[in-house]
C-alpha positions in Angstrom: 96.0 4.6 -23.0 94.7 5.9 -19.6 91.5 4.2 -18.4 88.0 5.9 -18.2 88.3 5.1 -14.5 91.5 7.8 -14.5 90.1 10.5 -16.7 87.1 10.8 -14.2 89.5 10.7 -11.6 91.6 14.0 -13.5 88.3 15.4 -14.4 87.6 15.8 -10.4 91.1 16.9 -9.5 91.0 19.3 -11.7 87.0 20.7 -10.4 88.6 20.7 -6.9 91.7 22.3 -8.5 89.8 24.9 -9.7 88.3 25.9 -6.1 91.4 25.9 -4.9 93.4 28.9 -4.0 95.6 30.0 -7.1 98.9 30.6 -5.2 98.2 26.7 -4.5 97.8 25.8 -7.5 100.6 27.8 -9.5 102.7 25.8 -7.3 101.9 22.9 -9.3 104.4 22.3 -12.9 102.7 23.5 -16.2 103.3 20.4 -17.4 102.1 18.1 -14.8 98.9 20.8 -15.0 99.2 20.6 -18.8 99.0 16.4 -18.6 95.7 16.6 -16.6 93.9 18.8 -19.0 94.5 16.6 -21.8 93.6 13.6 -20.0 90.9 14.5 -18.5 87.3 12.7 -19.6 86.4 14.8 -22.3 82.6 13.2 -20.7 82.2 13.4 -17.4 81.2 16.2 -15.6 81.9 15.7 -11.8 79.3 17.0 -9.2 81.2 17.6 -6.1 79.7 19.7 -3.2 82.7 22.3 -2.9 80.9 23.8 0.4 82.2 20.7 2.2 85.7 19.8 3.2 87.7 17.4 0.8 87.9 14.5 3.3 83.7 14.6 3.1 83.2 14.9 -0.6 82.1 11.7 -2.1 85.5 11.3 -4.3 86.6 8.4 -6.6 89.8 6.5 -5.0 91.9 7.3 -7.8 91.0 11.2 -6.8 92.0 11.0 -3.7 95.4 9.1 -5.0 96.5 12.1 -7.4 95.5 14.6 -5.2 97.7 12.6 -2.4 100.6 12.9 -5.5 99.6 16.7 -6.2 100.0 17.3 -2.4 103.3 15.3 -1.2 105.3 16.2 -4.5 104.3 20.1 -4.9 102.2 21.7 -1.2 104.3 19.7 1.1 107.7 21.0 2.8 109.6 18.2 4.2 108.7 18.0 7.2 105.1 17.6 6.1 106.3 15.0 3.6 107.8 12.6 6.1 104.5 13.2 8.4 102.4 12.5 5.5 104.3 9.6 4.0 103.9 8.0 7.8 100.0 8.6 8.0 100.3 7.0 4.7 102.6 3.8 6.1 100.2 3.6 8.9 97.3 3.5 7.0 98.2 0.8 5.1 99.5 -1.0 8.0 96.2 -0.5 9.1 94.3 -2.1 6.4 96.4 -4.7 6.1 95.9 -5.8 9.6 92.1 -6.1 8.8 92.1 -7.7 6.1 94.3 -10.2 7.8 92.0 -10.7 10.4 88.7 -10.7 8.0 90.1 -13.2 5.8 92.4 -15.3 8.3 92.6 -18.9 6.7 92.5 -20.2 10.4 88.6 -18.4 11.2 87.3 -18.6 8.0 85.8 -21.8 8.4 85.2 -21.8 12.3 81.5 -21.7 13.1 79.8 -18.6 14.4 78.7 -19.0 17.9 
């Protein structure tokens, strides 16, 4: 059973898949195109501002993740992959670092000055 959270997620994949250039998209599998349609919230209607690029629209996380999937397994060449797959290492190496710091056992209890 896929969660509502998902199904809005396919729901605006497949709005920004269908602004999307169609030699783009053909590159994607029937069936992984076939597996979205039917699991997309059959409720949800997405309003996304398609004059604005991707990285500005106001998307759900789990968007942004299958569109990550849709690009690295089906737009990318190799080269792009391993560039991408590092911006993605990095980011997380990122993230981790400030959580670290936000949440560091050793400050959390030290009083603000």
């Amino acid at each position: 059973m896929i969660s509502v959270e998902y199904k809005e997620a396919i729901s605006e994949t497949l709005d920004i898949l269908r602004h999307t250039k169609k030699e783009d998209v053909d590159k994607i599998p029937p069936r992984f195109m076939e597996f979205l349609k039917e699991n997309a919230s059959k409720t949800y209607k997405p309003k996304l501002d398609h004059t604005l690029k991707i990285d500005k629209m106001n998307l759900k996380p789990k968007t942004k993740a299958i569109l990550a999937i849709i690009y690295e397994e089906f737009w990318c060449n190799n080269r792009e992959r391993i560039e991408f797959n590092k911006k993605l290492r990095d980011n997380e190496i990122a993230k981790e670092k400030e959580l670290r710091e936000k949440y560091n056992p050793n400050n959390i209890f030290k009083v603000k000055k």
